[in-house]
C-alpha positions as MATLAB code, in Angstrom:
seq = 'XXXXXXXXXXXXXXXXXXXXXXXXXXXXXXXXXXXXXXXXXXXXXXXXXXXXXXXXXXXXXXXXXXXXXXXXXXXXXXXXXXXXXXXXXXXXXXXXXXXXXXXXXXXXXXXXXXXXXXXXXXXXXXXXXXXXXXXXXXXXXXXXXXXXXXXXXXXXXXXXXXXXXXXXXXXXXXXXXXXXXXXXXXXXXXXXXXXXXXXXXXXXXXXXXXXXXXXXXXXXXXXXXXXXXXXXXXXXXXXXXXXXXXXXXXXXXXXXXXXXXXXXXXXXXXXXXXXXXXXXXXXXXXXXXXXXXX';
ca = [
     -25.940   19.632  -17.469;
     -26.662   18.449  -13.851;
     -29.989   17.308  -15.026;
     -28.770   15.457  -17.595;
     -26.065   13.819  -15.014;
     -28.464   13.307  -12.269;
     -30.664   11.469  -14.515;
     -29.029    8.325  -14.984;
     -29.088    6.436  -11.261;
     -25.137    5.484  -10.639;
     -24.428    9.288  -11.479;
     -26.797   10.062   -8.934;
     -26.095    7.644   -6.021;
     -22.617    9.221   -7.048;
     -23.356   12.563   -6.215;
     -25.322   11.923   -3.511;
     -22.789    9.720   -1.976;
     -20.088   12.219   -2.769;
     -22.199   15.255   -0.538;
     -22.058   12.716    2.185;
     -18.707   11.570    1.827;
     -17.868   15.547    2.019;
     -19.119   15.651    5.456;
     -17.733   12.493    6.606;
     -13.450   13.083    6.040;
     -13.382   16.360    7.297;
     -15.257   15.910   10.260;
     -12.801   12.486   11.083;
     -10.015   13.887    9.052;
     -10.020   17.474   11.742;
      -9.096   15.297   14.397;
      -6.384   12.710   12.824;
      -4.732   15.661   11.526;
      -4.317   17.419   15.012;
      -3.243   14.052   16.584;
      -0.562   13.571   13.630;
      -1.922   10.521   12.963;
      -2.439   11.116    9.188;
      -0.688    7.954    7.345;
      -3.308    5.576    9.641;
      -5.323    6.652    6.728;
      -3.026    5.319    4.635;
      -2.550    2.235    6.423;
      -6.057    1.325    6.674;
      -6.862    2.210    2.807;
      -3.963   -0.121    1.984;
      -5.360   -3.192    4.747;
      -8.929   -2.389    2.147;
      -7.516   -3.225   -0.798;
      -5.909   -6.033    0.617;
      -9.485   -6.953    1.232;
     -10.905   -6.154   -2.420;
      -8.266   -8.539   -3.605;
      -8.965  -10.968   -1.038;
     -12.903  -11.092   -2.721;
     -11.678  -10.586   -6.223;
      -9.639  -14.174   -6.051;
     -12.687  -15.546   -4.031;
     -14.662  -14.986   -6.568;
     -12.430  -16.352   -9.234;
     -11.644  -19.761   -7.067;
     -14.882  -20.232   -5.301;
     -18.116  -19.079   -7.811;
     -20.689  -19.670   -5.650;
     -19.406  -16.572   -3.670;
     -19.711  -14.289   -6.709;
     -22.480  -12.583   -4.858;
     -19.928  -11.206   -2.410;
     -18.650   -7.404   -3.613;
     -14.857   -6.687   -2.898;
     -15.892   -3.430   -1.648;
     -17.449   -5.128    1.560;
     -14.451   -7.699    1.873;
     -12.662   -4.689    1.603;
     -14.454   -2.525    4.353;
     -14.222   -5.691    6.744;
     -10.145   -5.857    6.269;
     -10.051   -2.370    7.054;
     -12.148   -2.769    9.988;
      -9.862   -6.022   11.254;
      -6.359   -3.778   10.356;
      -7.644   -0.946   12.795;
      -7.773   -3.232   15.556;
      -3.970   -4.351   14.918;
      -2.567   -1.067   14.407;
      -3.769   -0.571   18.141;
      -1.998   -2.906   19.972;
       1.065   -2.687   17.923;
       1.007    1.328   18.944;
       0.463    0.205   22.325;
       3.194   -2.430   22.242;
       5.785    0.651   20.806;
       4.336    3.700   22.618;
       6.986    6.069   22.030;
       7.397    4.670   18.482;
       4.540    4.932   17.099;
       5.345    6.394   13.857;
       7.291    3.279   12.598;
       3.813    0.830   12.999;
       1.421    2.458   10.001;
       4.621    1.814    7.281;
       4.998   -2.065    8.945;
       0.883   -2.181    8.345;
       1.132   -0.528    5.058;
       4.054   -2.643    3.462;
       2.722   -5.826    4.908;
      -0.846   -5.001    3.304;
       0.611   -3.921   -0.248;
       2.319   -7.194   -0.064;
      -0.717   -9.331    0.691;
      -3.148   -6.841   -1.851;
      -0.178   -8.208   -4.343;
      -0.393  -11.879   -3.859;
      -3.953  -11.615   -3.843;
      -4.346   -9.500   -7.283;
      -1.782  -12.000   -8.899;
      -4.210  -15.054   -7.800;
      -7.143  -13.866   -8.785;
      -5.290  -12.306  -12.011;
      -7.252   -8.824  -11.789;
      -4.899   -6.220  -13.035;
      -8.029   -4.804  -15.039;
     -10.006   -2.049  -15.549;
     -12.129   -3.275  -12.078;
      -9.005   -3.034  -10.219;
      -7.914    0.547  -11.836;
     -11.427    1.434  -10.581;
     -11.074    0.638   -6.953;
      -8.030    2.050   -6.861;
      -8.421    5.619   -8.052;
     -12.186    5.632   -8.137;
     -14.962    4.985  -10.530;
     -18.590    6.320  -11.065;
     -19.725    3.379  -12.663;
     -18.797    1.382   -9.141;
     -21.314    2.996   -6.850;
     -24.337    1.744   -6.462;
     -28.144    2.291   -4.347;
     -26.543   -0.376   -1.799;
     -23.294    1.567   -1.751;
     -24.935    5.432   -1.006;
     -26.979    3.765    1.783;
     -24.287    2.206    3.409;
     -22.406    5.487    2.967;
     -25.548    7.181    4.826;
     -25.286    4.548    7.272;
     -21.655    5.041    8.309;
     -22.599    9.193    8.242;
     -25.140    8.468   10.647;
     -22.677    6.552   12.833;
     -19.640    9.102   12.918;
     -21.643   11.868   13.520;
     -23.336   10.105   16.224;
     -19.781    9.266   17.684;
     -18.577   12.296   17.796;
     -21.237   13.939   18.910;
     -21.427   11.740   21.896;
     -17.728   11.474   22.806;
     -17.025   15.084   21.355;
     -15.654   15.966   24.875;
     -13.105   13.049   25.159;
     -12.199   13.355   21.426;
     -11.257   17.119   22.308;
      -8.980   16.143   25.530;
      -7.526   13.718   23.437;
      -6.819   15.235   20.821;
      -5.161   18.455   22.410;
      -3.834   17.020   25.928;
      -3.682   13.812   25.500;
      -0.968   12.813   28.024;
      -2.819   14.865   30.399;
      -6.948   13.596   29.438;
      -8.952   13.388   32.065;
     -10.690   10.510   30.796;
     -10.520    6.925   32.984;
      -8.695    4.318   31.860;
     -11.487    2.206   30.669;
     -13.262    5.049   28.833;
     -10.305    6.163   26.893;
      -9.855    2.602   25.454;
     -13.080    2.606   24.740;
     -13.053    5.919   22.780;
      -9.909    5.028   20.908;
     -10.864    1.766   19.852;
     -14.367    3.425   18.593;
     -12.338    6.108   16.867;
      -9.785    3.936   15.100;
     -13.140    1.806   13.653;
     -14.572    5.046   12.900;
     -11.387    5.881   10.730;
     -11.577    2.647    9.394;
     -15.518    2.789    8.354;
     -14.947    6.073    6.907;
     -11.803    4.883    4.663;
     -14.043    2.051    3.236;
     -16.399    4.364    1.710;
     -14.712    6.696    0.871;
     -12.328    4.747   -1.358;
     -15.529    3.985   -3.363;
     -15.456    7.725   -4.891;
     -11.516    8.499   -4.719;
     -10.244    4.684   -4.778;
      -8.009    3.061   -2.267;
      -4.594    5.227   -2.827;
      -6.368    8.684   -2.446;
      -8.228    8.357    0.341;
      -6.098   10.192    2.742;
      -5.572   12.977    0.434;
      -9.342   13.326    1.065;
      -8.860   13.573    4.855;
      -6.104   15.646    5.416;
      -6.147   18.460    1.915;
      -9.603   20.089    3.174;
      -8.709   19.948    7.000;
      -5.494   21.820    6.029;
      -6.777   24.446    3.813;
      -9.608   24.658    7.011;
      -6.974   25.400    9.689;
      -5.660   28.336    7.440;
      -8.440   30.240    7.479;
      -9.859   28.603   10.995;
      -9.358   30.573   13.750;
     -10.999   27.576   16.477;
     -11.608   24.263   16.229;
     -15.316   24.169   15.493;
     -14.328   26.475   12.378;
     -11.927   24.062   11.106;
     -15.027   21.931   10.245;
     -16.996   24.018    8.921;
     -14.427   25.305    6.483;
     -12.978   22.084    5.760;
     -16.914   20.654    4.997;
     -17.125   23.152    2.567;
     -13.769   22.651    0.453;
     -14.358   18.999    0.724;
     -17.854   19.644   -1.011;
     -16.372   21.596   -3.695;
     -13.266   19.224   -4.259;
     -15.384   16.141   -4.494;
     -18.378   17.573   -6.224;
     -16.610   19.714   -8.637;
     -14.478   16.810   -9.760;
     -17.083   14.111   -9.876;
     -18.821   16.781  -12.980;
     -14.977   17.136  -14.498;
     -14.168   13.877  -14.623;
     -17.621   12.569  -15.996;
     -17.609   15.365  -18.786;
     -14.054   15.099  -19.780;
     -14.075   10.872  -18.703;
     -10.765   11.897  -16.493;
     -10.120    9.096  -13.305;
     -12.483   10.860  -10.764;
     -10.261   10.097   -7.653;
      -7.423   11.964   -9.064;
      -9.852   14.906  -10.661;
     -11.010   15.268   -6.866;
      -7.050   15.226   -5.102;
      -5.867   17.367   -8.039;
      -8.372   20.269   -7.298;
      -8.619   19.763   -3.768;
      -4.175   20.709   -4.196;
      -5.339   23.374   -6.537;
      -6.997   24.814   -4.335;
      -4.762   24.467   -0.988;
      -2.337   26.264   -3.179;
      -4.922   29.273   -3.799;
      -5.965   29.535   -0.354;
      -2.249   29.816    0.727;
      -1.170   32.475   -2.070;
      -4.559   34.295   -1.268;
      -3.659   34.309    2.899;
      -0.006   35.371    1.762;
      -1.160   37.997   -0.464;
      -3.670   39.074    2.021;
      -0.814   39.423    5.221;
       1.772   41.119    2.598;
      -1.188   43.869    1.778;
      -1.921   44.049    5.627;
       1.849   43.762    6.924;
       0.578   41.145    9.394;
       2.199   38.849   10.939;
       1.964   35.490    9.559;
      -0.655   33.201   11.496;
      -0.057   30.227   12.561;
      -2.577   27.473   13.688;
      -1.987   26.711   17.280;
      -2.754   23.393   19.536;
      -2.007   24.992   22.675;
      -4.953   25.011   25.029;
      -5.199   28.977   24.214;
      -7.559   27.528   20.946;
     -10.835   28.202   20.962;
     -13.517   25.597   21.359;
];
């Protein structure tokens, strides 16, 4: 059966892009989780679709810019939201909470006005917003690999800061200059990795995709490095898993994906239960004191 599915080329750049994809949320997703800064995914994913509508009605009003794919006007808005969320969390520093729903309503609003104009509620539209295998294309994988390339790069580099940041960051002993510098790369980073991401899951699942592996990670974790390696694999198994599903029983492949990836949370969490009732352990919880192993 894989054969068969691997044969025809959108199913493959599908897969392919899905493996990648699988590396790519957990590895960003780890730290936005332990910074409680989970609904930015949201926020940005919602500033994207603003952008996909934005290019659908552009290419209804203005033809000679049919060339341009929503999913690149898209990736651009999300790119240009991340750099207002940061200066409207700056401008509200011990509210910070309250920004992502102002960013969030604002582009739901706009993704509206835009849809109406360009009169897309379609099958296109159902597509980017709860995923499609028919949408991804050679381009699409290769821009996917291209963003991998980046975020790994990132946090390879700035690992160290990223770390201080993330679990002291009122106490980072990072200069001024260099921390703005890492936060602003960061917050593109989250952006980049929302954009193609929401090619596979579509634009209102995305941060299901960057938060459900990380979590089930962190319950069987026991440091921080282990939290991605555990959350890489779930996320390959969620994404891969329901990309086959929903191409066999023609089910929306974004929600195939979420719905396992919640199966699953839910086994891993009766398993760990079952396992500390058989063992009379105490439960265990997940720590970000500096006592966590690096």
């Amino acid at each position: 059966m894989m054969l068969e599915i691997l044969q025809v080329d959108f199913l493959r750049y599908a897969f392919l892009s899905g493996i990648l994809i699988g590396i790519l949320c957990p590895v960003i997703g780890a730290f936005i989780v332990l910074r409680k800064m989970s609904l930015m995914a949201d926020g940005m994913s919602h500033m994207a679709l603003s952008g996909i509508a934005a290019g659908l009605a552009l290419q209804k009003y203005l033809p000679f810019l049919n060339f341009l794919n929503p999913f690149y006007i898209g990736m651009l808005f999300s790119v240009l939201g991340s750099f207002c969320i940061r200066p409207l969390m700056k401008l509200y520093p011990y509210y910070r909470e309250f920004v992502i729903p102002i960013i969030l309503a604002s582009a739901i609003g706009l993704s509206v006005v835009f849809i109406s104009l360009a009169n897309a509620f379609n099958s296109d539209l159902f597509g980017y917003l709860f995923g499609s295998l028919v949408t991804i294309s050679k381009t699409d994988f290769i821009v996917v690999l291209i963003v991998l390339i980046f975020v790994l790069g990132f946090v390879i580099l700035c690992y160290k800061p990223l770390l201080t940041l993330t679990f002291d960051e009122e106490g980072a002993l990072v200069s001024k200059r260099g921390r703005q510098v890492v936060e602003i790369l960061f917050t593109v980073t989250i952006a980049l990795v929302v954009s193609v991401t929401m090619n596979i899951v579509g634009v209102l699942l995305v941060s299901a995709m960057m938060t459900i592996p990380v979590a089930k990670g962190m319950q069987l974790a026991k440091s921080f490095k282990q939290v991605f390696i555990y959350s890489i694999i779930f996320a390959e198994f969620d994404i891969l898993s329901g990309l086959v599903i929903s191409y066999n029983f023609n089910w929306s492949t974004g929600g195939t994906i979420v719905v396992i990836a919640f199966l699953v949370f839910m086994i891993v969490l009766l398993i760990k239960k079952i396992v500390q009732t058989i063992s009379h352990s105490k439960p265990v919880k997940y720590s970000t004191e500096k006592t966590v192993k690096f």
